[in-house]
N, C-alpha and C positions, 0 to 999 in steps of 0.2 A: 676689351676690344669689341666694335660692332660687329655684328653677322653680317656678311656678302650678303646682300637683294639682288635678285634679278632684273635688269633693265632690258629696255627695247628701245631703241633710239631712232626713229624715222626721221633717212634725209631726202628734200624733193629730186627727182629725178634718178639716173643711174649715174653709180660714183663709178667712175675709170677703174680700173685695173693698178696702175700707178697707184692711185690714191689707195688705195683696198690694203695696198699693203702696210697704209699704215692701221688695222682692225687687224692683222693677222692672226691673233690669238681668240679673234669670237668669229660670232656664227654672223653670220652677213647673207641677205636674201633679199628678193625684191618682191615686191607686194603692190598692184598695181603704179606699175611705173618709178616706183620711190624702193630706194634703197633703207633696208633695215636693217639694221645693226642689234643683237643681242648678245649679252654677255652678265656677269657679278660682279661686282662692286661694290665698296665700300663707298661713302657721303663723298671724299678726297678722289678715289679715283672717277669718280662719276663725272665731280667737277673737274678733273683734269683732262676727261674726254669730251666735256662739252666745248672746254676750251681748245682743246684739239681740233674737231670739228671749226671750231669758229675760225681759228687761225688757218684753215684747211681752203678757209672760203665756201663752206658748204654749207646751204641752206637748209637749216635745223627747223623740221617741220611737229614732230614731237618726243618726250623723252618723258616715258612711263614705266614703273614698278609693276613687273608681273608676276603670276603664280603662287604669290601667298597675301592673307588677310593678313593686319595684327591681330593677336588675341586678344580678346577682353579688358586685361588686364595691362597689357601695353597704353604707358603713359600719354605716347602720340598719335596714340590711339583717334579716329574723330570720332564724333558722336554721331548716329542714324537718325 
C-alpha cells in the first residue's frame, strides 16, 4: 500500500458554506481570495477529489504535494 501525501488544493475565489461541507474532514482556508483545501491522500483519493471538485463546478486553480521530498532512492524520484 502507498503512503498518504500531503495535498493542497487551490480553488479560485471563496467556496460557500454549502459546498464546504462537502471537505468536511480537511483543513480548508483562504489565501488571498481563493479557497484552499488541504488534507492526505492516497494517488485514488486525490483523483476522487479532483473529480469532486470538478463535478462541484469549482474552478480548480492548483493541486500540489506538500511537506515532504522523495528521497534519493525513491524510483519517481526526478532528477535536479
Amino acid at each position: 500500500m502507498k503512503a498518504l501525501r500531503s495535498y493542497e488544493i487551490r480553488i479560485a475565489g471563496r467556496v460557500d458554506e454549502t459546498t464546504l461541507t462537502s471537505f468536511a474532514c480537511l483543513a480548508v482556508g483562504l489565501r488571498d481570495q481563493d479557497t484552499v483545501i488541504a488534507g492526505q491522500f492516497d494517488q485514488a483519493a486525490l483523483h476522487g477529489m479532483l473529480e469532486m471538485i470538478r463535478s462541484l463546478g469549482l474552478d480548480l486553480l492548483e493541486a500540489r504535494r506538500i511537506g515532504d521530498s522523495p528521497s534519493a532512492d525513491d524510483p519517481g524520484r526526478r532528477p535536479r
